[in-house]
Each structure stands twice: as C-alpha cells, then as structure tokens.
C-alpha positions in Angstrom: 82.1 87.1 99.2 85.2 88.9 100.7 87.1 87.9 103.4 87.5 88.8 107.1 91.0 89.3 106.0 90.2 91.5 103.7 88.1 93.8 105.8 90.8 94.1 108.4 92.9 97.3 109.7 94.7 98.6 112.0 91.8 100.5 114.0 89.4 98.0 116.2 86.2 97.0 114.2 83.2 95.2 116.2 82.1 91.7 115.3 78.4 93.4 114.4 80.1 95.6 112.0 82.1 93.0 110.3 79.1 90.2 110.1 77.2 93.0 108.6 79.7 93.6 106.1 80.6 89.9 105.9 76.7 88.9 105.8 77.1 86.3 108.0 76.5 85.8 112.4 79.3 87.4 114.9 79.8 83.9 115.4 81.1 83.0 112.0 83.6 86.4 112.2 84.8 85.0 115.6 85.6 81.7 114.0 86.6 83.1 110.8 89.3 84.9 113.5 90.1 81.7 115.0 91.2 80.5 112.0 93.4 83.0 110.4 94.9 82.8 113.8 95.4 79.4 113.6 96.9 79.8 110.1 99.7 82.6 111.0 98.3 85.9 110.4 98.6 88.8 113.4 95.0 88.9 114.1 94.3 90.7 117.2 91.1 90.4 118.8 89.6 92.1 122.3 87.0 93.8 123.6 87.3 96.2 121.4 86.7 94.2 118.1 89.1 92.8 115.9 92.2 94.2 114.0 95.7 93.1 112.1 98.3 93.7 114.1 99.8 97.7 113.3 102.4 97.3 110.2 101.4 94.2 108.8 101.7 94.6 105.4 98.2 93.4 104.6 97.5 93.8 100.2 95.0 96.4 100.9 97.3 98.3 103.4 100.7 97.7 101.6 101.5 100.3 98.4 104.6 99.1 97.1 106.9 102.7 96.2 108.5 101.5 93.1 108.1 99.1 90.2 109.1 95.9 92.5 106.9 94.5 95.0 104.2 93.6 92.3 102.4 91.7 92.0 102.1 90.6 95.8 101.1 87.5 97.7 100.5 87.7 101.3 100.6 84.1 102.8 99.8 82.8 106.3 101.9 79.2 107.2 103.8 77.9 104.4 107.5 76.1 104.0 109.2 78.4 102.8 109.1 82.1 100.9 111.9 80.8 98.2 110.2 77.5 97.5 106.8 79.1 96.5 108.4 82.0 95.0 110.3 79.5 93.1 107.7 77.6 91.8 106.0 81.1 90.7 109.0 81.9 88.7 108.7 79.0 87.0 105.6 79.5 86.0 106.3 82.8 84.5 105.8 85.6 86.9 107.4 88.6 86.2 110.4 90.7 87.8 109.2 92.6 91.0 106.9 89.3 92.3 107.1 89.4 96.1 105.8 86.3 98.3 105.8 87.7 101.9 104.4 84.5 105.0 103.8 85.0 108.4 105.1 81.7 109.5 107.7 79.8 107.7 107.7 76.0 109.0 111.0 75.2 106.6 112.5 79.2 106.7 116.0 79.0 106.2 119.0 81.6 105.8 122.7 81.5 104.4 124.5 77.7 104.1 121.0 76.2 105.0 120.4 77.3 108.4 117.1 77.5 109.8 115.7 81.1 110.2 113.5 81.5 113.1 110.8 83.8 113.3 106.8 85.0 114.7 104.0 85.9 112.8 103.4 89.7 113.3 106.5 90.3 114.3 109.4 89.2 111.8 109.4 89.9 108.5 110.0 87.7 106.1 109.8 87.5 102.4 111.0 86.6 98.7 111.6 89.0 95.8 111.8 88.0 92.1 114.6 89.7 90.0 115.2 88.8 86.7 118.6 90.6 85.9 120.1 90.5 82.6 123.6 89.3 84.1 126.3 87.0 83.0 127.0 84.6 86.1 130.5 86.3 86.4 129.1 89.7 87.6 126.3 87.9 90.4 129.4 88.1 93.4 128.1 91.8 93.8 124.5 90.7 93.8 124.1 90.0 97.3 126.3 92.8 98.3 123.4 95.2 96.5 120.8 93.2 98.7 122.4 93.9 102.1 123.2 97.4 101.5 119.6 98.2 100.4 118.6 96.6 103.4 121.1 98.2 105.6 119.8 101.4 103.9 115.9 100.7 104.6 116.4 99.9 108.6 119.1 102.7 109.4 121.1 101.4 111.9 124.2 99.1 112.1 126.4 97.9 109.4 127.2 94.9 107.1 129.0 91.9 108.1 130.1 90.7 104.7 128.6 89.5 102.4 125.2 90.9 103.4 124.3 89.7 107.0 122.8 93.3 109.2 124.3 93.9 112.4 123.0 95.7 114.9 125.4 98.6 116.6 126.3 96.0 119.0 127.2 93.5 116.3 124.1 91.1 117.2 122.9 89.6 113.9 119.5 91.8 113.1 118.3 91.0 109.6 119.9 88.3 106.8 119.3 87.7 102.8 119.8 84.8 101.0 120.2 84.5 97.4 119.7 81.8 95.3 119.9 82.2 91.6 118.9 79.9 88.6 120.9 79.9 85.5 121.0 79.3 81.6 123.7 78.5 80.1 126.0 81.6 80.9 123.0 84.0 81.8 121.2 84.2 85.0 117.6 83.1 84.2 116.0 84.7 88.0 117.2 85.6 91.5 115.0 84.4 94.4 116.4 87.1 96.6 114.9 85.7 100.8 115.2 88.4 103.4 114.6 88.4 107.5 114.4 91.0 109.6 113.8 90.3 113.3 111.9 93.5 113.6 109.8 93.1 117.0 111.3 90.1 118.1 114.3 88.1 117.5 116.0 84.6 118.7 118.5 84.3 121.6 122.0 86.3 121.0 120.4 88.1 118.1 118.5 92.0 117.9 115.9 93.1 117.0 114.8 96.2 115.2 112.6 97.6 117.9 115.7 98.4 120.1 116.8 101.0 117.8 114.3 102.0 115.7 110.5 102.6 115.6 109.8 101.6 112.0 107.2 99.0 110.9 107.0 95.7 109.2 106.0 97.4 106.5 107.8 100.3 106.6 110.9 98.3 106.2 109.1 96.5 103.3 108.6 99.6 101.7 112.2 100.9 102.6 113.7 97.7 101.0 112.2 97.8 97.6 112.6 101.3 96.8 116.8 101.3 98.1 116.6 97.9 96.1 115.2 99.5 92.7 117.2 102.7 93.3 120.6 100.5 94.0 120.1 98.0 91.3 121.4 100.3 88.2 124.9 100.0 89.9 125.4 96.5 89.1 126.2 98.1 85.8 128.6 100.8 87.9 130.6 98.0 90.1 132.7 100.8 91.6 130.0 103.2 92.9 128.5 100.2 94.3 131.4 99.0 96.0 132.5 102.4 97.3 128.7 102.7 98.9 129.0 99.1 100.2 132.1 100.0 102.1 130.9 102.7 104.0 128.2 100.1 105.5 131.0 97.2 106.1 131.3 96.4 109.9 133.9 93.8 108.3 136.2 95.9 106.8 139.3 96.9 108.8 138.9 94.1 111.3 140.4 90.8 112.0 138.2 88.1 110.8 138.3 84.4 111.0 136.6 83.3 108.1 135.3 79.2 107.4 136.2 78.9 103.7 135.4 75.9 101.8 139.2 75.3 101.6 139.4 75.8 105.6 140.1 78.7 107.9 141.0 82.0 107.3 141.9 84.4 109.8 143.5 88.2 110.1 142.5 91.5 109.4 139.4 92.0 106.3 141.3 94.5 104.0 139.0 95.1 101.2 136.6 94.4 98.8 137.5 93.7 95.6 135.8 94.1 92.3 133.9 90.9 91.7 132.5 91.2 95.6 134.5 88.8 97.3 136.4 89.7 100.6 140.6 90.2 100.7 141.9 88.9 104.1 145.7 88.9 104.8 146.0 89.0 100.7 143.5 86.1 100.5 141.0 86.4 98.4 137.6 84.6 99.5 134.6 84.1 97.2 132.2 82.9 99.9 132.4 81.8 103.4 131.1 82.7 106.8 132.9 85.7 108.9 133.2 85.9 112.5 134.5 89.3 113.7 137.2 88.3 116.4 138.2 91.8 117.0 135.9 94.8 118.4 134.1 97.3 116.2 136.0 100.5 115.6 134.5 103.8 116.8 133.1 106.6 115.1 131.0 104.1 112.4 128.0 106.2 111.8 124.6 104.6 111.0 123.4 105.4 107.1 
C-alpha cells in the first residue's frame, strides 16, 4: 500500500482525496500526518489539506542532475547522516549514495561540534565518494566540497578549509569530511554538509537573507558543481586557482588554533597540498578566525 508520504506535494490535497487514494478513513490520513510530523518530516496541514513543505527534496520530487545523488534515502529523525551513511558504505553501496534527514539528534560539524538544525528548513545530508586517491592528495578534498558548495548557494565566500560565509562573514553552510582508508588508498569519503537555508542558530545566516533558492535547489546545485569540480583533483592547480577566488581567508589576518597552538597574522596563500600559509607557516588543519575585516570589492560567484 503506499504511503501518505509518498502521495505528498507541494500543492494542498484534501484528506478525502488522499484516503481515497490511500484506501483507508480521513482519520487514518490525519493520524498518518501526525506521525510523520512527529518523526521530522515538513508536513504541513490546514484547511486546505495537507502538503510537504515547498523544496523538500521528497524521492518523488527530487531528480538528482548528474550521476551522484543516487541512489537516495530520505530519512525523518535519525543520529546522524554520516553514521548511517557509514554503515551503508560498509555494506557496499556505491559512489553517488546520498542519506539526506530532517532531524539529526547527534548532527555534528568540523572537530566534533554539534550542528544545529529544523526539519523543513535546514538541509542536511551525507554523500558517498569513492575516489581512487592516495591519502597524500585528500588535503584538497574538502577544499573541492566547499567550493562546490559556495558555487550551488551564490553568495559569500570560503573561510578556509571549506566553512560558507555569508557577505557579512556569519557562518551559513559547513561540510565535514571524514574519510576511511586502506592501506595507502582511500577506501570512501562520507562527505556531511549543512546549510542553514530558512533558518539558522544565533550569530549564524541563513540562506533566505540573500537568496530565494530551495532546499532542494541547493541539493541539486551541490551535486552537479560537486561532479563537474571533482575531475580537478587530478588538475590541483585549476582547482586551487578557482578555490582562491572564493577564499574570504585569503589576504587577511587570521588567528588560527593549530594542534601545535596559536597562529596568528595575515593568510597568504594556499599551497599545493590544500593547507593554508600564515606568516610563512604552513598549517595542515586548524580552525580560522578572521580578526581583520573583509576587503571590498569580493564579488559573489
């Protein structure tokens, strides 16, 4: 029998229609509605009828553009995107597998912070790459993710390695990347991405103030800049070249927490293997604060 999720758009459908579809009493849909309410998903219900919430990227509403983004598994409540992607790729699913959840009771983002989010309007998901990388080349991995991203919401620029800021420099969208490896080959790349699209948490931005575009049109955006982007891993310097036009780090005194200690002065460049030059340091990873203010004329992609 399908499902009242199934059956869902975006235009207002009465609960007759639905039970008759559904074969079952306008009570049972109401409850059914309850439910998937209950469980995270943007049901909207009124007068009118009921309805998913416009740009939900529902299985029957979402057409990924490229080859990634397939197959698809659109969750309600879980713990976290990356841990049942994780357990998918384990189990053999291929490259392009895409876990996208309304709520995420355990969501986290960069050096294990919690990443905070509402169904309907945050997106957040996991994508499934399977690169055929030695581990020495994965630095410029997560400088790929953030400018496919920064390419797919059009506004901003890149607070290295691959946090989105907003024109203001308010944090706006984030990926984690967490990779499994064999031996001297990467094995998969969980790659975890938020966007605070229609809503975002204190001191952050969200998309909505600058842009119009959907959940799933930012979806959609991501996986095709993602597919399109990924052949440069093989072109470092054509990567690098794009990724600097994106930086809002580049050119600006940083302090940077380094696993060694502090780092601070001005971000001078990014060098081949990814990692970020301050005052003739090189760092491999750590987290940037921008002390000083952005420089005009940076122009949105």
């Amino acid at each position: 029998m399908a499902r009242l999720l199934d059956l869902l758009t975006e235009d207002y459908q009465s609960g007759e229609a639905l039970a008759q579809r559904l074969k079952v009493s306008r009570q049972a849909v109401s409850k059914e509605a309850k439910k998937l309410l209950a469980e995270g998903f943007p049901v909207e219900m009124s007068r009118k009828g009921y309805r998913i919430r416009p740009g939900t990227p529902l299985p029957h509403l979402f057409h990924p553009p490229g080859r990634l983004g397939r197959p698809y598994r659109y969750l309600g409540r879980v713990g976290s995107t990356q841990d049942v992607l994780r357990a998918w790729a384990e189990e053999g699913a291929e490259e392009g597998a895409l876990v996208l959840a309304e709520v995420q009771e355990r969501g986290r983002g960069r050096r294990g912070r919690p990443w905070e989010s509402r169904p309907g309007e945050s997106l957040t998901f996991s994508l499934l790459l399977r690169p055929t990388l030695p581990l020495s080349s994965m630095g410029l991995l997560p400088l790929l993710a953030g400018l496919a991203l920064w390419r797919a919401v059009g506004v901003g620029g890149i607070k290295w390695p691959n946090d989105l800021l907003a024109p203001d420099d308010r944090k706006l969208a984030g990926v984690l990347l967490e990779a499994k490896a064999e031996g001297e080959e990467v094995a998969y790349v969980l790659l975890g991405v938020g966007v605070n699209v229609d809503w975002a948490p204190e001191g952050a931005a969200a998309l909505r103030e600058f842009s119009p575009l959907s959940r799933r049109e930012v979806l959609s955006g991501f996986l095709l800049h993602l597919e399109s982007l990924l052949p440069l891993l093989e072109s470092p310097e054509t990567l690098l070249s794009l990724y600097r036009e994106a930086s809002y780090t580049l050119g600006r005194r940083v302090r940077v927490q380094t696993p060694k200690g502090v780092v601070e002065g001005v971000a001078e460049a990014i060098l081949p293997d990814g990692s970020l030059q301050v005052e003739g340091v090189r760092i491999g990873a750590g987290e940037v604060a921008l002390v000083s203010p952005l420089r005009t004329g940076k122009s949105d992609p």
